[in-house]
C-alpha positions as a Markdown table, in Angstrom:
| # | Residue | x | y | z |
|---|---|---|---|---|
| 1 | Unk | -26.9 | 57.4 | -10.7 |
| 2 | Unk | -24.6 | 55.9 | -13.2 |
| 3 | Unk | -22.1 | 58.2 | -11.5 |
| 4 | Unk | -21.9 | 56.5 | -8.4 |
| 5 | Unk | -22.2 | 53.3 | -9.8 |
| 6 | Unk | -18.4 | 53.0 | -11.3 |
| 7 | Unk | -16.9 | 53.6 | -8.1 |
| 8 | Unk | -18.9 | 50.6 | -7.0 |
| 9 | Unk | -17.2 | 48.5 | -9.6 |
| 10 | Unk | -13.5 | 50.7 | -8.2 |
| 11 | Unk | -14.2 | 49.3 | -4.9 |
| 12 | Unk | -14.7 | 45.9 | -5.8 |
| 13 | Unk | -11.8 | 45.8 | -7.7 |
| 14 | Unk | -9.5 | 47.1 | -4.9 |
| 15 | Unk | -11.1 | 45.1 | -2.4 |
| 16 | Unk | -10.0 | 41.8 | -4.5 |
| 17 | Unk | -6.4 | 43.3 | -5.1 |
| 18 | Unk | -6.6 | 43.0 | -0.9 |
| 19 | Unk | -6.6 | 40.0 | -1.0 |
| 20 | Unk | -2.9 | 39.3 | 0.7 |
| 21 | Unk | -4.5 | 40.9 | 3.4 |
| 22 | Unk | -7.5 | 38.7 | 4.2 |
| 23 | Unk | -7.1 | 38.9 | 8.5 |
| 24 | Unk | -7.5 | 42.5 | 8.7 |
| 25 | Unk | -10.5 | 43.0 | 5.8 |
| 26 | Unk | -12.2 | 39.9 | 7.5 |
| 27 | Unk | -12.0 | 42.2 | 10.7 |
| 28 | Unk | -13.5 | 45.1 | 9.4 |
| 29 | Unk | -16.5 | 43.8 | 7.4 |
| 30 | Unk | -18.4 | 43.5 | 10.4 |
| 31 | Unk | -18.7 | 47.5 | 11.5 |
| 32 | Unk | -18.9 | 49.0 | 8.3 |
| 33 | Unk | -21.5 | 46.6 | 7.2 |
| 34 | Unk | -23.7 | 47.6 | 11.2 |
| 35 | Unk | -23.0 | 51.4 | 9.9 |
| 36 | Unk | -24.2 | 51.0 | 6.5 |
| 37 | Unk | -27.5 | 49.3 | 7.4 |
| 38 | Unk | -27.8 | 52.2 | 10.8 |
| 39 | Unk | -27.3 | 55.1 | 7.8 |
| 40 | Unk | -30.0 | 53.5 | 5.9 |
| 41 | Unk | -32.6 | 53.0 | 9.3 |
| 42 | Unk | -31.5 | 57.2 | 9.9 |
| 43 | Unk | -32.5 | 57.7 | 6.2 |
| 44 | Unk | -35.6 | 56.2 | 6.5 |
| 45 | Unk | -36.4 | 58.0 | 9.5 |
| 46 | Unk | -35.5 | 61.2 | 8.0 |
| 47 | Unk | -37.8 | 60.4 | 5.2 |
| 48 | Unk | -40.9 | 59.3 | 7.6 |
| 49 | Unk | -40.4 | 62.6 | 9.2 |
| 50 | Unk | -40.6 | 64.6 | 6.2 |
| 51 | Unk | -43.6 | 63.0 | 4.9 |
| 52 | Unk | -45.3 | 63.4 | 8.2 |
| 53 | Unk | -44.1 | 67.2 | 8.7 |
| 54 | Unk | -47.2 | 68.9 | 8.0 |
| 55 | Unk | -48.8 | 66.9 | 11.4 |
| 56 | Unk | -46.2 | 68.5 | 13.9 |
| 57 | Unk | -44.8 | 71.6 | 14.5 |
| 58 | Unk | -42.9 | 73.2 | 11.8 |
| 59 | Unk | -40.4 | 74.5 | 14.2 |
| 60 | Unk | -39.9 | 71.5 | 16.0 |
| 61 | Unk | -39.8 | 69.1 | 12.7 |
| 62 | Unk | -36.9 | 71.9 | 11.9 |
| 63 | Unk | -34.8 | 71.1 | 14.5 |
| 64 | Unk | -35.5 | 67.3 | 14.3 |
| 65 | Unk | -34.3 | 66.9 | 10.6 |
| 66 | Unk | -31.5 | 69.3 | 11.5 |
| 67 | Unk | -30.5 | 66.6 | 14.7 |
| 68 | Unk | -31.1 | 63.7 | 12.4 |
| 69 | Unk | -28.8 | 65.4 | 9.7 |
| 70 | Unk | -25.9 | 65.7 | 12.1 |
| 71 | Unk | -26.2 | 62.6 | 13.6 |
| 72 | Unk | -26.1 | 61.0 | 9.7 |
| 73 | Unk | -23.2 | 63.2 | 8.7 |
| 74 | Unk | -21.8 | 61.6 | 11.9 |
| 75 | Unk | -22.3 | 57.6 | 11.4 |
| 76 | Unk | -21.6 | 58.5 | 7.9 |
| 77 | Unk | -17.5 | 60.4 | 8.9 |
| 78 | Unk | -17.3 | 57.0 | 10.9 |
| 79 | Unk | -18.0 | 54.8 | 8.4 |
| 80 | Unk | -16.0 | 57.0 | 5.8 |
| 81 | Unk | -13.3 | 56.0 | 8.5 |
| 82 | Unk | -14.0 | 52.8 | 8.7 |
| 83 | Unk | -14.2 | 51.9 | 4.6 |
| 84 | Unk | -10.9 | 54.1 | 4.5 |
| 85 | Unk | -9.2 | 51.8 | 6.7 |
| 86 | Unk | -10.2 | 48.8 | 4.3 |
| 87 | Unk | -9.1 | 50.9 | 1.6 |
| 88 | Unk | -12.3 | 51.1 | -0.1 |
| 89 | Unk | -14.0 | 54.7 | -1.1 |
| 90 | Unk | -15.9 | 57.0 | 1.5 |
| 91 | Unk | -19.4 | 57.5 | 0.9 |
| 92 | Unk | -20.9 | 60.5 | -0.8 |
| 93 | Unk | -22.8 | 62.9 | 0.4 |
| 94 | Unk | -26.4 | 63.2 | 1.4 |
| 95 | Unk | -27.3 | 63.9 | -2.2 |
| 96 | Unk | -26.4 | 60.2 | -3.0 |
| 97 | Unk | -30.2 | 58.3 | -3.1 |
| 98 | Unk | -31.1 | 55.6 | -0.4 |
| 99 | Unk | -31.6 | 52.7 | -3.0 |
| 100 | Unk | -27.2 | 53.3 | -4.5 |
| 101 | Unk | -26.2 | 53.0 | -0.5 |
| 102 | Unk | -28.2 | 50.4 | -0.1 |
| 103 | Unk | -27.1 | 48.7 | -3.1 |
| 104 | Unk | -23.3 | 49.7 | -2.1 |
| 105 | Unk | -23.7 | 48.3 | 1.1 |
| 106 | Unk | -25.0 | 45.3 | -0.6 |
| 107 | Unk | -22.4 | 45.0 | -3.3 |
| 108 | Unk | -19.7 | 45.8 | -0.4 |
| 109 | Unk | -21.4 | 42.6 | 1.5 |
| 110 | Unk | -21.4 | 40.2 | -1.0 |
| 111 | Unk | -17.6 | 41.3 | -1.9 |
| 112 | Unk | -16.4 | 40.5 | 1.5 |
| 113 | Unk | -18.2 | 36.9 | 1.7 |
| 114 | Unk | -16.6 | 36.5 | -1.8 |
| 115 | Unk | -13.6 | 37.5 | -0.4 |
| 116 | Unk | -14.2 | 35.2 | 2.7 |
| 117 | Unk | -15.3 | 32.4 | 0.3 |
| 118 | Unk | -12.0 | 32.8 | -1.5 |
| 119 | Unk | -9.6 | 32.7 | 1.5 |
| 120 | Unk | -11.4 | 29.5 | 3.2 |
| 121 | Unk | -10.9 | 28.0 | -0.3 |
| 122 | Unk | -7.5 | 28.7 | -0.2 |
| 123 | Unk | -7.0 | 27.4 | 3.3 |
| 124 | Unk | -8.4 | 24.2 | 2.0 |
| 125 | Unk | -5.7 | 23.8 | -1.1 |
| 126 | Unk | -2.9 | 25.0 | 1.7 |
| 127 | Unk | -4.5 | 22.1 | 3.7 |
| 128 | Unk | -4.4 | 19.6 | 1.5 |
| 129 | Unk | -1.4 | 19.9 | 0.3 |
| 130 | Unk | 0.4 | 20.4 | 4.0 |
| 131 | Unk | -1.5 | 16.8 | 4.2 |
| 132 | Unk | 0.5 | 15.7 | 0.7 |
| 133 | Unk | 3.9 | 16.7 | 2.1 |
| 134 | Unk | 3.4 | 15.1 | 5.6 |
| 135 | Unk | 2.7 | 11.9 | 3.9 |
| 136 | Unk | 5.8 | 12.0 | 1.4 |
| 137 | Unk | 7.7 | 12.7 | 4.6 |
| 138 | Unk | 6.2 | 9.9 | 6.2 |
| 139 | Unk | 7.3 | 7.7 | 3.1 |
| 140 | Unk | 10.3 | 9.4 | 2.7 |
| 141 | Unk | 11.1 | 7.9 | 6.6 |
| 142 | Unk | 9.9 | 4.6 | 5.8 |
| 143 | Unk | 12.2 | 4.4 | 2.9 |
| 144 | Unk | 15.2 | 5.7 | 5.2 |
| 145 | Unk | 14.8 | 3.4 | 7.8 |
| 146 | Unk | 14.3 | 0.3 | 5.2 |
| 147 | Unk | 17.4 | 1.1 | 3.4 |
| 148 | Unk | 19.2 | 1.6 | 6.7 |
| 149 | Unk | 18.6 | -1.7 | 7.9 |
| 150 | Unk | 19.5 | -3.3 | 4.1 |
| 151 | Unk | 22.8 | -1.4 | 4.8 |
| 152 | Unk | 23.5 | -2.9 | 7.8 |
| 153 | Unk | 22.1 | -6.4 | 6.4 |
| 154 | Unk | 24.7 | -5.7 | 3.2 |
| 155 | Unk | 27.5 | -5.3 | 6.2 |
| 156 | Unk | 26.9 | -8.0 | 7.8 |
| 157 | Unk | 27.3 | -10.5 | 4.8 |
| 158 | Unk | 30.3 | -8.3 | 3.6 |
| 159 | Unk | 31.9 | -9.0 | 6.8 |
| 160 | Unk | 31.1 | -12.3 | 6.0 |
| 161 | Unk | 32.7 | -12.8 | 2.7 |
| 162 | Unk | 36.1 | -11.2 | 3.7 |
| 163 | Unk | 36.1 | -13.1 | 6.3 |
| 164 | Unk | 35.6 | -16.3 | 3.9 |
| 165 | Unk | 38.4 | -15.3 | 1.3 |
| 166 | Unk | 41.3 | -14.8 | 3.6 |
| 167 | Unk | 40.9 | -18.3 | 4.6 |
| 168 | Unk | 40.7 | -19.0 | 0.9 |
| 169 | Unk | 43.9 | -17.0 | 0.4 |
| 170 | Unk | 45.6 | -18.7 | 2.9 |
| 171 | Unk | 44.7 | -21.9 | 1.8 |
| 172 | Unk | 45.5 | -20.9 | -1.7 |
| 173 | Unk | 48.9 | -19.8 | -0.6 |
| 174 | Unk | 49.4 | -23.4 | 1.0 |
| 175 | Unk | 48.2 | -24.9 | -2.0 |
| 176 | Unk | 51.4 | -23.0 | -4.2 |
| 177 | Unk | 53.5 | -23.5 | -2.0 |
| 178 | Unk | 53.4 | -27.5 | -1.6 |
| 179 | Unk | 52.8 | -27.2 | -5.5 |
| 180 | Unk | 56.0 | -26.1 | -6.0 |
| 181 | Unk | 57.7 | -28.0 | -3.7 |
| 182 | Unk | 56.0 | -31.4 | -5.1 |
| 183 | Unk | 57.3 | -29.7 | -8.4 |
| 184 | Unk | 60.7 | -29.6 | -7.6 |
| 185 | Unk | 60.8 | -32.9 | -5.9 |
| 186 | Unk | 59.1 | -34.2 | -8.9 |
| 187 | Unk | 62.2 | -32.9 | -11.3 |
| 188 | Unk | 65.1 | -34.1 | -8.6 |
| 189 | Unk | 63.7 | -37.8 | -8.9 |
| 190 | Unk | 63.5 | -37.4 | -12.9 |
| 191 | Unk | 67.3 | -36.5 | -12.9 |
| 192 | Unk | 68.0 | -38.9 | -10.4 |
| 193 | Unk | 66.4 | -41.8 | -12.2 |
| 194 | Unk | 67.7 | -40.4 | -15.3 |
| 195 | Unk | 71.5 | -40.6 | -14.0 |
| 196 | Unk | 71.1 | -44.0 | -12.5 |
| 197 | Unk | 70.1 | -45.2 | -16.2 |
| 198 | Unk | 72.9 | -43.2 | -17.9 |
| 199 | Unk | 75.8 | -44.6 | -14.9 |
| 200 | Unk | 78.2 | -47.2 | -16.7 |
| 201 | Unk | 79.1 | -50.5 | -15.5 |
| 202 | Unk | 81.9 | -48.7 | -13.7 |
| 203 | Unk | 80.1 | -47.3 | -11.1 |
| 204 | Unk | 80.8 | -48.1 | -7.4 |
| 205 | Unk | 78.1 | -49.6 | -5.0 |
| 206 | Unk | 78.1 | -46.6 | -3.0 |
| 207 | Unk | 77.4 | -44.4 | -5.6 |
| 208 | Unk | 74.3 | -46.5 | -6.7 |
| 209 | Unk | 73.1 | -46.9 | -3.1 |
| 210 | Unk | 72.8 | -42.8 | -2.3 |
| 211 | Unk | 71.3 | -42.6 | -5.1 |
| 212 | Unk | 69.0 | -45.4 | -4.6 |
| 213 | Unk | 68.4 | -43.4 | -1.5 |
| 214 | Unk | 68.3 | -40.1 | -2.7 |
| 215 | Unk | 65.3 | -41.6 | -4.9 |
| 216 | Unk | 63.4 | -43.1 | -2.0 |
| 217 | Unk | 63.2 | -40.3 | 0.0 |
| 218 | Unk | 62.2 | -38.2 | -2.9 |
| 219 | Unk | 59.4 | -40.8 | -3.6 |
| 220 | Unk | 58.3 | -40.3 | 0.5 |
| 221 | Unk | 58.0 | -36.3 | 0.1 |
| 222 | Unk | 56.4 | -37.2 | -3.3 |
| 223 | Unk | 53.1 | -38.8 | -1.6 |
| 224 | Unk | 53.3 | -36.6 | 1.2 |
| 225 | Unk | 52.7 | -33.7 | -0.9 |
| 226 | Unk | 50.5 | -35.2 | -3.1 |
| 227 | Unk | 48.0 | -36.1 | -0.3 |
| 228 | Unk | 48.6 | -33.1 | 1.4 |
| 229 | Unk | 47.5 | -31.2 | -1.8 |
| 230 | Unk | 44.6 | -33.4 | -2.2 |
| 231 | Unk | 43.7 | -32.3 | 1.5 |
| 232 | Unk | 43.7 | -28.9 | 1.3 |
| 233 | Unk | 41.9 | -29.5 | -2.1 |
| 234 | Unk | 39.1 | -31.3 | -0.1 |
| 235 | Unk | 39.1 | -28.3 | 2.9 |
| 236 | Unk | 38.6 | -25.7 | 0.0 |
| 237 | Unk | 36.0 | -26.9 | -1.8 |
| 238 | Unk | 34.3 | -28.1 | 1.5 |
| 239 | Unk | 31.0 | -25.7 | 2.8 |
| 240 | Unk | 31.2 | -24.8 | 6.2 |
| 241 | Unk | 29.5 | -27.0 | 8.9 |
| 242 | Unk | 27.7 | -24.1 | 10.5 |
| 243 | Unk | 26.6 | -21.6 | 8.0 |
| 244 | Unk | 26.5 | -18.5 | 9.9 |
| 245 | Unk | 24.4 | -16.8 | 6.7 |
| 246 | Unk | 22.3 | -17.2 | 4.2 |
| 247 | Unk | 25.1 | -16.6 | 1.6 |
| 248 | Unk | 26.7 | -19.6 | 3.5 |
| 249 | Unk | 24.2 | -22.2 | 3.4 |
| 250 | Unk | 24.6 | -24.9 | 0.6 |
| 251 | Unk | 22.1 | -24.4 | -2.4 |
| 252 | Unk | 19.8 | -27.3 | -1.9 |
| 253 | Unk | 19.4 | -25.4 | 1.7 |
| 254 | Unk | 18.6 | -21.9 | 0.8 |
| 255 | Unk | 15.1 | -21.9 | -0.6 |
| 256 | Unk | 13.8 | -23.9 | 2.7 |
| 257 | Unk | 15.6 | -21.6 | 4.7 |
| 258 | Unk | 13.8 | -18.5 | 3.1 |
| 259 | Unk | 10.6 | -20.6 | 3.4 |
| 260 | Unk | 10.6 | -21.4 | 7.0 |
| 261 | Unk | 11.6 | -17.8 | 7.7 |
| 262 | Unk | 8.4 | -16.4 | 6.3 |
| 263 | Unk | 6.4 | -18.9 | 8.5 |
| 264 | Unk | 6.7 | -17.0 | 11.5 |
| 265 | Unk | 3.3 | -15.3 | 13.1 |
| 266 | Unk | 1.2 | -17.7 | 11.0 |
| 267 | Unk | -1.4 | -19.7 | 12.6 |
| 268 | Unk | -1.0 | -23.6 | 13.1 |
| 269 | Unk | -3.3 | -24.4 | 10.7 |
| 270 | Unk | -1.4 | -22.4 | 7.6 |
| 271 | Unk | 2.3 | -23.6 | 9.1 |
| 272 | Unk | 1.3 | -27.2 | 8.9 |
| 273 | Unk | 0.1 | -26.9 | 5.7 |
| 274 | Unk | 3.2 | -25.0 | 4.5 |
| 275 | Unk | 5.0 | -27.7 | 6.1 |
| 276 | Unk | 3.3 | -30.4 | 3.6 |
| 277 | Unk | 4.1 | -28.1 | 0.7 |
| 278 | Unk | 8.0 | -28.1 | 1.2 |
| 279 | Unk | 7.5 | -31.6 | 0.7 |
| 280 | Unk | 6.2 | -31.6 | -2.2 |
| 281 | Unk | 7.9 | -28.2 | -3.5 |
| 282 | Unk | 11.2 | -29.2 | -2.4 |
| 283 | Unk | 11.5 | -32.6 | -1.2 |
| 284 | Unk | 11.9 | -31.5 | 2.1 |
| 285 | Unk | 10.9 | -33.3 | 5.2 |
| 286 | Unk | 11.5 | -33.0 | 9.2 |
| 287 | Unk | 13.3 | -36.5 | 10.3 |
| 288 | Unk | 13.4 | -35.5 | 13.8 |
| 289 | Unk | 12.9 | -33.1 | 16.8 |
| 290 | Unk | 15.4 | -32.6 | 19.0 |
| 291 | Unk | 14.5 | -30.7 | 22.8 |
| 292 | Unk | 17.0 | -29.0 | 24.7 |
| 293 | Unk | 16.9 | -27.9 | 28.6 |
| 294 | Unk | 17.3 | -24.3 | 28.8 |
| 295 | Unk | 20.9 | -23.2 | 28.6 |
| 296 | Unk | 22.3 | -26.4 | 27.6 |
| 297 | Unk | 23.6 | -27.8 | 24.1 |
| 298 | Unk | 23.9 | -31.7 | 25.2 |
| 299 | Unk | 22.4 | -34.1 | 23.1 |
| 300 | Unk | 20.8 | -37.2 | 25.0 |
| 301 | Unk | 21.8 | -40.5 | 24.4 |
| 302 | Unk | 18.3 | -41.0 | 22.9 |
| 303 | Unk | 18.9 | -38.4 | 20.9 |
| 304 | Unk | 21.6 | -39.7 | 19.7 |
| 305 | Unk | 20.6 | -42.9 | 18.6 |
| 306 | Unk | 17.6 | -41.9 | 16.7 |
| 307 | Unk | 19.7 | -39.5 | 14.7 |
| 308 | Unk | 22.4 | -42.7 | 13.8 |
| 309 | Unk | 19.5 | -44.8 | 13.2 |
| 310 | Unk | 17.8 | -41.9 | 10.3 |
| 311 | Unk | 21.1 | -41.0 | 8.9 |
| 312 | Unk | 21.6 | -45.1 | 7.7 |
| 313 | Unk | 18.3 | -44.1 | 5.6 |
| 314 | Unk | 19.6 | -40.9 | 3.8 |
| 315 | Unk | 20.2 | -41.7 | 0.7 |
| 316 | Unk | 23.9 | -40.9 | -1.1 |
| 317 | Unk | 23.8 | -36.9 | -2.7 |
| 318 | Unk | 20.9 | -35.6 | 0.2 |
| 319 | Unk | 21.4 | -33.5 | 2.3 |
| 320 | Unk | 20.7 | -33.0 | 6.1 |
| 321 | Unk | 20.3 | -30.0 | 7.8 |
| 322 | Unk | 20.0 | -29.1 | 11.2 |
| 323 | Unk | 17.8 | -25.7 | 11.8 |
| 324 | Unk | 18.3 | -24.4 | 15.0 |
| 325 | Unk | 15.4 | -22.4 | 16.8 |
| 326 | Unk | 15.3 | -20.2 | 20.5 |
| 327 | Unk | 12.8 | -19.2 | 22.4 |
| 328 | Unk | 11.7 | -14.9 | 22.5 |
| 329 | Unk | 12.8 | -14.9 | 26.6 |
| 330 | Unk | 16.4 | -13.9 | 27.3 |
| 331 | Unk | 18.9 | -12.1 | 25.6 |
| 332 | Unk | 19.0 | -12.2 | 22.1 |
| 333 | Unk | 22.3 | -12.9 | 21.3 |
| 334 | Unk | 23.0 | -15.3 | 23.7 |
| 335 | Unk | 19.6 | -17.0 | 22.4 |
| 336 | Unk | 21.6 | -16.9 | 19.0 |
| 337 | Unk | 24.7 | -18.3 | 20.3 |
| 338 | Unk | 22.9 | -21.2 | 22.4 |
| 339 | Unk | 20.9 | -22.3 | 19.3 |
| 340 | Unk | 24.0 | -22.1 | 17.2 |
| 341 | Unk | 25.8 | -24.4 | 19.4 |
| 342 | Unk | 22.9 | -26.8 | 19.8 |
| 343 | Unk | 22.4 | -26.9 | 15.7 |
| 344 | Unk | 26.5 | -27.7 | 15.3 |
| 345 | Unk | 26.2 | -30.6 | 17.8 |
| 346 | Unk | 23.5 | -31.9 | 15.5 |
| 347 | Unk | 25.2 | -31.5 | 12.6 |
| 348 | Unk | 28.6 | -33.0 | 13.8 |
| 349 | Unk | 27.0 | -36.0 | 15.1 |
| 350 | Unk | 25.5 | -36.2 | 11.4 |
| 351 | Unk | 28.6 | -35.7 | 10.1 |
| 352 | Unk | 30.7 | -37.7 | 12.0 |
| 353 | Unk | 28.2 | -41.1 | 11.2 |
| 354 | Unk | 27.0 | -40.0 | 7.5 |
| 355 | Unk | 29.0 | -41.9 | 4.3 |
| 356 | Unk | 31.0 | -40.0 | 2.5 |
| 357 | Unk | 28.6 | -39.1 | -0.3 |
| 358 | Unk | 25.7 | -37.4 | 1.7 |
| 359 | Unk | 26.3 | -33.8 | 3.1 |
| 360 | Unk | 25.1 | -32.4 | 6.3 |
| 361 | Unk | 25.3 | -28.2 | 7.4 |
| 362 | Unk | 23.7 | -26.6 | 10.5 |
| 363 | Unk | 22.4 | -23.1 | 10.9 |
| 364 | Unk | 20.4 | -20.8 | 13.3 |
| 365 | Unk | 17.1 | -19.5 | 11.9 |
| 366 | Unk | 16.1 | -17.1 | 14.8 |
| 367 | Unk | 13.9 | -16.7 | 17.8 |
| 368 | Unk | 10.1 | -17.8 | 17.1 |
| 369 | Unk | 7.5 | -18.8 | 19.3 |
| 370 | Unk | 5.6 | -21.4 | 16.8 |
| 371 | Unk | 6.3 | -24.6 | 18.6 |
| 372 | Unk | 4.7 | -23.2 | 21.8 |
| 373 | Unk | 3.5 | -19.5 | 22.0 |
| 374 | Unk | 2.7 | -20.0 | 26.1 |
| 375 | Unk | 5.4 | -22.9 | 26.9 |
| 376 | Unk | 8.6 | -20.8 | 26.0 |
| 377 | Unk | 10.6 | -23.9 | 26.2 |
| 378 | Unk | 9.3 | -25.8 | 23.4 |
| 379 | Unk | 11.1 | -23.0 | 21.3 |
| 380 | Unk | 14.7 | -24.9 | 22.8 |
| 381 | Unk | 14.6 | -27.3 | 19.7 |
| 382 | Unk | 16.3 | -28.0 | 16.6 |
| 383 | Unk | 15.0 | -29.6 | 13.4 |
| 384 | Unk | 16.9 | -32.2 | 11.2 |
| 385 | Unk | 15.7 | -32.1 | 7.4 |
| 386 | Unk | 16.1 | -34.5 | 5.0 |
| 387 | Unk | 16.4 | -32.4 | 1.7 |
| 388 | Unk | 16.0 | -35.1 | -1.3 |
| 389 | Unk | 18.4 | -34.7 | -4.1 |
| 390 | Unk | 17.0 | -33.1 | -7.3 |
C-alpha cells in the first residue's frame, strides 16, 4: 500500500506546479472526479457479485465478472486519459485495493478545491489591487486638471504683470529723460548766474538783459520740469482705479476680496453673519447698494447723491472700494465686462468727490446668485465698502 501512496503525494505536487494553468485543470476536475467515483460503484459491484457467486450460476457469474472487468478496464483507460491530460498519473491496475482509489480520488478532490481555493484567492489580490490603481489614476486626474487650471490662473496674472512693468518702463524712461534735462537746465542757470556776478562794471546793457533773459527762461523750464517730474512721480506710485486682479488690488482690499469670494453657495443665514464678522475682523462695512438695469452701467442721479453724501464721512487714510457683482444668465464675459464698467463708474464718481488723503479702487468679483437666487436681476449690483484704516 505504501507503494501507491507516494505517487499520491507526486500528483499532488505536480498538480500545484499547474498552477499557471488554473482554466483548463478547473475544466477537467469535474469528469475525472464522475469516473473515479463510477470505478468505485463498478468495484463494488464486482465485489457484491463475488460474494453472492455461490447463489447463481457459476457459468453465468463467469461471464458477468468477466463483462464487469472489461467495462472497468474501460472507465478506467478513460480516466487514465482524462488524469493524463491534467498531467497527473494514470491509475494502476486492478490489483490496486478499493479503499487507495478511493482515497486517491479523494486526495485528487480536495487538491483541485485547493487548487480552486487558491486561484479565487488570487483573483481577489488581482482585484484589489486593479481597484488601487484605478483610484491612483482617478487622483492622478484630479491632480492634472487642478494644476492645469493653476497654470492657466499663473498666466493670467503673468500677463498681468508684464503688462504693468512696461507702463512702468515707460514711465521710468520719462522720468530720466526730464531728469536730465531739468539737470542740465539746472547747471545753464548756475553758470549763468555765476557770469552775471563775475561781469565788471563795463558791461553793456544788452549783454545783461540776454542774460537776464537767458536766466528767466531757464527758471520757466525749471518748474516745468520739476512739476512734470513730480507728476509722473504721483502716476507711478498711484494703484490702478480698476484692479483687474487680485495681484492688483491695494492691500487693505485683498483679504475682503478673498473673503467675499468664499461666500458664494452659502445660505443667508451663514453670509449675513460672515458679513458681521468682516466688520469686526477687518473693519469692513457695506455703505451702499447700488442696482443697475440689465445691460446698462448708468448711475442714477439718486445714486449719485447718496454716494457724495457717504464719501464726506470717510475718514482721511480709508479706503473705498467698489465690488462689482453679475448675474449667472448671459454670457460670461460680457457679464464680466458689464460689471467691470459698472464698478469703475462707482469708483470714479468716488474718486472724483473724495479728498485727497482717502483712496478709492473698483474691481469685479464674479458672477453669483446670493442677492437673489430666483430674481436674476438683483445680481446687477455693486457694493461700496468702507475699509477702516488699521
Amino acid at each position: 500500500m505504501s507503494d501507491e501512496k507516494a505517487p499520491l503525494r507526486d500528483d499532488h505536487a505536480a498538480a500545484e506546479q499547474k498552477t499557471p494553468e488554473p482554466v483548463s485543470a478547473k475544466s477537467n476536475s469535474t469528469p475525472a472526479v464522475a469516473l473515479g467515483f463510477v470505478i468505485i460503484a463498478l468495484l463494488g459491484v464486482l465485489i457484491a457479485m463475488v460474494l453472492r457467486g455461490g447463489g447463481l450460476g457459476g457459468t453465468a457469474s463467469q461471464e458477468e465478472i468477466k463483462k464487469a472487468e472489461a467495462e472497468l478496464n474501460a472507465i478506467r483507460s478513460e480516466t487514465n486519459r482524462e488524469r493524463m491530460a491534467m498531467g497527473l498519473r494514470p491509475l494502476e491496475g486492478g490489483s490496486e485495493p478499493l479503499e487507495d482509489i478511493a482515497d486517491r480520488v479523494k486526495k485528487d478532490s480536495d487538491t483541485l478545491v485547493a487548487l480552486a481555493g487558491s486561484y479565487q484567492k488570487i483573483l481577489g489580490e488581482k482585484d484589489s489591487e486593479l481597484s488601487a490603481k484605478m483610484q491612483e489614476i482617478l487622483r492622478s486626474e484630479k491632480l492634472r486638471q487642478t494644476l492645469a487650471a493653476e497654470n492657466a490662473r499663473l498666466n493670467t496674472e503673468l500677463g498681468s504683470a508684464l503688462s504693468r512693468s512696461g507702463n512702468t518702463d515707460v514711465l521710468s524712461r520719462e522720468l530720466e529723460i526730464l531728469k536730465n534735462s531739468y539737470q542740465t537746465l539746472d547747471t545753464q542757470y548756475k553758470e549763468a548766474l555765476k557770469k552775471m556776478q563775475n561781469m565788471s562794471a563795463a558791461a553793456s546793457t544788452d549783454d545783461l538783459e540776454s542774460l537776464q533773459r537767458r536766466l528767466d527762461e531757464a527758471m520757466r523750464a525749471k518748474e516745468f520740469y520739476e512739476n512734470r517730474v513730480k507728476e509722473l512721480e504721483g502716476s507711478a506710485e498711484q494703484p490702478k482705479l480698476f484692479a483687474s486682479s487680485e495681484n492688483e488690488l491695494l492691500p487693505a482690499a485683498v483679504e475682503l476680496f478673498r473673503s467675499l469670494r468664499e461666500l458664494e453657495n452659502l445660505p443667508d443665514s451663514d453670509v449675513s453673519s460672515a458679513y458681521s464678522g468682516l466688520g469686526v475682523k477687518l473693519g469692513a462695512s457695506v455703505m451702499v447698494k447700488l442696482d443697475f438695469a440689465t445691460g446698462s452701467s448708468a448711475i442714477s442721479q439718486e445714486d449719485q447723491d447718496s454716494i457724495t453724501s457717504k464719501m464726506e464721512e470717510v475718514p482721511d487714510g480709508d479706503l473705498v472700494l467698489a465690488i462689482g457683482y453679475a448675474s449667472e444668465t448671459g454670457n460670461v464675459d460680457n457679464n464680466q465686462k458689464l460689471s467691470s464698467d459698472r464698478a469703475t463708474a462707482v469708483a470714479s464718481l468716488c474718486s472724483s468727490v473724495k479728498r485727497p488723503s482717502q483712496k478709492t479702487q473698483a474691481v469685479y468679483l464674479g458672477q453669483t446668485d446670493r442677492f437673489g437666487s430666483r430674481v436674476p436681476e438683483r445680481n446687477q449690483l455693486v457694493e461700496l465698502w468702507h475699509i477702516r484704516k488699521k
